[in-house]
N, C-alpha and C positions, 0 to 999 in steps of 0.2 A: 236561043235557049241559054239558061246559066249553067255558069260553070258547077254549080252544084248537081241539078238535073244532069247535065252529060256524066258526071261521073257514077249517078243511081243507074243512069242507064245503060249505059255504054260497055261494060266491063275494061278487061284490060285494053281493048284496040281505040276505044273513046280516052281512055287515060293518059295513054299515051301521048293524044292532042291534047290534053287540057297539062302532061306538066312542060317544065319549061325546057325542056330536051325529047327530042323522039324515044322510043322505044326502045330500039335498038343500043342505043348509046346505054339506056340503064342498064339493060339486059347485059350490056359488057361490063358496066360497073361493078355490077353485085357479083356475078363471074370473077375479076379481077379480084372481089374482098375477099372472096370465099377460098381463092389457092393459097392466102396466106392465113385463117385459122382454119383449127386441127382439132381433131380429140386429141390426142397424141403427140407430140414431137421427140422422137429420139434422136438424141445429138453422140454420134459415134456410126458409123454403115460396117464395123468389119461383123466378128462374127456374133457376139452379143447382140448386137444391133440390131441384126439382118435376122435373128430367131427371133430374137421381140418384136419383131417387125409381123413377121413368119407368123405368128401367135395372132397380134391384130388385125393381120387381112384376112385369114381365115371366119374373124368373127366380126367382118367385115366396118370396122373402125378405120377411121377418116385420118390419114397418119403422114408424119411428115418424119423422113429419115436426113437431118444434113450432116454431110461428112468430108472432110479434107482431103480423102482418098493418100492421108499416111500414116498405114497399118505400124505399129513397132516392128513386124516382123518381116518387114519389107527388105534384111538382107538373108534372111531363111532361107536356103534351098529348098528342104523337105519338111513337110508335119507327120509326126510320127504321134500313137498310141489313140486316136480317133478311127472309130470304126467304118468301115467301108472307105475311108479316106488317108486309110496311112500310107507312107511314103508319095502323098501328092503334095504339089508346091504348095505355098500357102495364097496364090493367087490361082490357081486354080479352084481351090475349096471357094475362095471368096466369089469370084466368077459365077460358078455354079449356084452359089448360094444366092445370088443377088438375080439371077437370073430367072429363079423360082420365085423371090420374092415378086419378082415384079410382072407377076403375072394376075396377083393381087389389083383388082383397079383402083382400088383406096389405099393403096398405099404411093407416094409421089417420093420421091427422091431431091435431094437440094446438093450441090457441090459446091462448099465454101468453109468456114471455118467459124463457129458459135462464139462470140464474143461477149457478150454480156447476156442475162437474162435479170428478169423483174417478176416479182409475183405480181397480180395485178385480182383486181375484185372477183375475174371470172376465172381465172387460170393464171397462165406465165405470157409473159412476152420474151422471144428470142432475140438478138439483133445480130448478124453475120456479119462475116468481113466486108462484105458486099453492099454493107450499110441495106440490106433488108431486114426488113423485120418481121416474125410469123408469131400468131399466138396458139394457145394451145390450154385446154383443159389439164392436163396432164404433163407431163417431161420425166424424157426416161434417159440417165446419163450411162453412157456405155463406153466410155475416152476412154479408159483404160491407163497407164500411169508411165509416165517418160524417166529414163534410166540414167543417173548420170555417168559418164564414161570416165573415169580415172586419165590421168593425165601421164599416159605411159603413150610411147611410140609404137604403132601397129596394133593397138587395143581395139578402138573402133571400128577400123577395116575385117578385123578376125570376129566380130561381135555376132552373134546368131549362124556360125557358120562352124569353126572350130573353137573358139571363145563362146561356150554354151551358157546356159542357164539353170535346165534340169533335166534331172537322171531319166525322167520318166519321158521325159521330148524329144532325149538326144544320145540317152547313155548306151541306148543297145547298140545302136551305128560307131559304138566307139568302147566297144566291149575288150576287155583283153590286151586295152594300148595301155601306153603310157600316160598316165593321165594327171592333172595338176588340180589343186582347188583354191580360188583366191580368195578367200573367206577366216575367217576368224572367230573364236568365241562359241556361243550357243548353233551360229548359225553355220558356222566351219566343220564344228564337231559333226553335226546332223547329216550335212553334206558327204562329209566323211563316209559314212557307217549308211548312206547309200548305194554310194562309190565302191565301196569294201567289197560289194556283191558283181559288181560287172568290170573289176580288174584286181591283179595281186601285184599291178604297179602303181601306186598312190602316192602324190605327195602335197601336205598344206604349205600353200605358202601367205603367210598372216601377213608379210610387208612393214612388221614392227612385231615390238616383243608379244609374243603369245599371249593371247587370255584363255588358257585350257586352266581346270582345277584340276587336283592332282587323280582324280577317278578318270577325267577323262583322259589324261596325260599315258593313263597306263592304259586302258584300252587300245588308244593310238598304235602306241608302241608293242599289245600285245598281235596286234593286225598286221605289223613292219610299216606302219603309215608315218614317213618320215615328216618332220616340220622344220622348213626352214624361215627362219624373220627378217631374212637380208630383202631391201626395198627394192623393188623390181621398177628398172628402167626400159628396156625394150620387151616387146613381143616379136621376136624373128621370125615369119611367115614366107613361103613361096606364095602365091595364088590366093592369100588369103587361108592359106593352113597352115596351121602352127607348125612350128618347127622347132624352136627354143627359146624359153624364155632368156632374157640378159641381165642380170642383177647388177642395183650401183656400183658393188665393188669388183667388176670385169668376168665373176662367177658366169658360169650358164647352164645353165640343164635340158633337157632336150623334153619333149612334149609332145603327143597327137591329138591332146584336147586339153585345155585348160577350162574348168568351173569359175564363176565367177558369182558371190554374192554383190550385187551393186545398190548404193544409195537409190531412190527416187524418189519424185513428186508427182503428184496429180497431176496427168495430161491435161483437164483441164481446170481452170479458176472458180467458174461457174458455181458448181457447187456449193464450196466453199463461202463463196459471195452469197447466196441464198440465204444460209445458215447451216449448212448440213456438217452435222458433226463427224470427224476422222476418228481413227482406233489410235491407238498409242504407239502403233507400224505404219501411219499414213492411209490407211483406205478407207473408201467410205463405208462410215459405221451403217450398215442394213440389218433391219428382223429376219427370220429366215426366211419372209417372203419379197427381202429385196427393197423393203421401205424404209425410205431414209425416214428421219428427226422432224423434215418438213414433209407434213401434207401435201400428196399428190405429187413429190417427187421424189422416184427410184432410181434405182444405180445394179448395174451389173456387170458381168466380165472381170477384169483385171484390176479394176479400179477400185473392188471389192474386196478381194482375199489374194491369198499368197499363189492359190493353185492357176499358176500360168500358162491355160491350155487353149485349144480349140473346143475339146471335149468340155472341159468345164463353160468354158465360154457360151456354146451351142444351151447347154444345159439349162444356164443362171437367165441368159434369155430369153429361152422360152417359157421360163416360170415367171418373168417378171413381165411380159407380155399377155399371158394368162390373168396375173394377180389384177396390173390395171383394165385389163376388159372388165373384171368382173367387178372394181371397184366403180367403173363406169355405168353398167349396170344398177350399182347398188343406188346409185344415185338418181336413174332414170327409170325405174321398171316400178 
């Protein structure tokens, strides 16, 4: 018989003998293609990630989560002002969350680090530290943005723990202390006149000459919010709490929490590499439903806006999770 008739006849079990590998072996090939494209690849697993994630297995999309497993807020003790979740660590929220997620069977999980991505005719291709590569209709970036640490002694060590970030994540556990802000300008003032309401001990400290105008100068001063501009060289901590700051010229003052506005950049490159355009504060510029510059690629969490929460995080996820279901839909239905 020819090879043409076996294969009219025969279905898949005749196919099998007529290609030039059994059956079996295909059958692991196409298997093998198929773990690495997606509708979906979100590059980030904490909490952004893991809601957008949450969003797509419920509408049962084919989704791929890769992540480095390190959160920024990985020296956190506690997350505060997230409901049903306050005062738990922030690896427990995460735990929990990933644990649901993955209860999801279209949703798979990848542990490594996103290193480049490509748009490509159907979608994106990713490529991991791990030199794999997965494609994907879609890409949803959820990195979130890395801080850079001032070059003071015992900054880093106090960093997410008594060396805070904000009033609304950390100010109540440090209500009524002693408290310091390391910021300056628009974003020192603002700090300020947060601060104002959960202590009547305040102090800025700019670390060079002030940029207050003279309306904010007098507010400051009509609160008793002292400003000093001497350059801060150490942070004195027991255990990782603050105890007092040390000023270059041998000054010191004492502290139970010091604020800190800090520089950053995009946790990751990616984006940027695509084409996706940042705001004039470094994040990535999104419509309010989360879509970047470039078609088919979203961005959420931290790597967004200023508000650096769980609660916002949980939020922006789930809405950008939502949005590309349905843009997938729009495409398919």
């Amino acid at each position: 018989m020819k090879r043409r008739e076996i294969l009219k006849q025969g279905g898949l079990a005749l196919i099998a003998f007529a290609l030039p590998f059994p059956f079996p072996a295909f059958a692991k090939y196409n298997s093998m293609t198929d773990k690495k494209k997606f509708e979906v690849i979100i590059i980030g697993g904490s909490y952004a990630g893991l809601s957008a994630g949450m969003a797509l297995g419920r509408s049962m999309r084919k989704v791929l989560i890769i992540d480095a497993g390190k959160p920024c807020n990985i020296q956190t003790p506690h997350s505060h002002n997230f409901l049903t979740q306050d005062g738990k660590t922030p690896k427990e929220i995460s735990t929990i969350a990933k644990h649901q997620v993955e209860k999801y069977k279209t949703i798979k999980f990848y542990q490594a680090r996103a290193i480049k991505g490509v748009k490509t005719a159907n979608g994106f291709e990713i490529t991991t530290n791990t030199n794999e590569i997965f494609t994907a209709k879609k890409l949803i970036f959820a990195t979130g943005i890395k801080d850079f640490m001032p070059d003071i002694k015992g900054f880093s060590e106090c960093w997410g723990i008594s060396v805070i970030h904000c009033p609304y994540c950390h100010g109540y556990e440090f209500r009524k202390k002693a408290t310091g802000i390391f910021a300056d300008g628009e974003r020192g003032f603002h700090l300020a006149s947060l601060v104002n309401n959960l202590s009547e001990n305040v102090t800025l400290l700019t670390n060079s000459t002030a940029d207050f105008n003279e309306e904010q100068i007098a507010k400051l001063k009509k609160h008793n919010i002292e400003i000093i501009e001497n350059h801060i060289a150490e942070i004195e901590h027991k255990d990782v709490n603050i105890k007092q700051v040390i000023f270059s010229d041998g000054t010191k003052k004492s502290f139970d929490a010091l604020y800190a506005s800090l520089p950053f950049t995009q946790h990751s490159e990616i984006p940027v590499s695509l084409g996706c355009e940042l705001t004039e504060h470094g994040y990535i510029k999104v419509s309010p439903f989360q879509e970047t510059n470039i078609s088919g690629v979203f961005a959420c969490g931290d790597n967004t806006n200023m508000l650096r929460s769980v609660a916002n995080a949980v939020y922006s996820g789930n809405l950008t999770g939502a949005v590309v279901n349905g843009k997938l839909v729009e495409e398919t239905f």
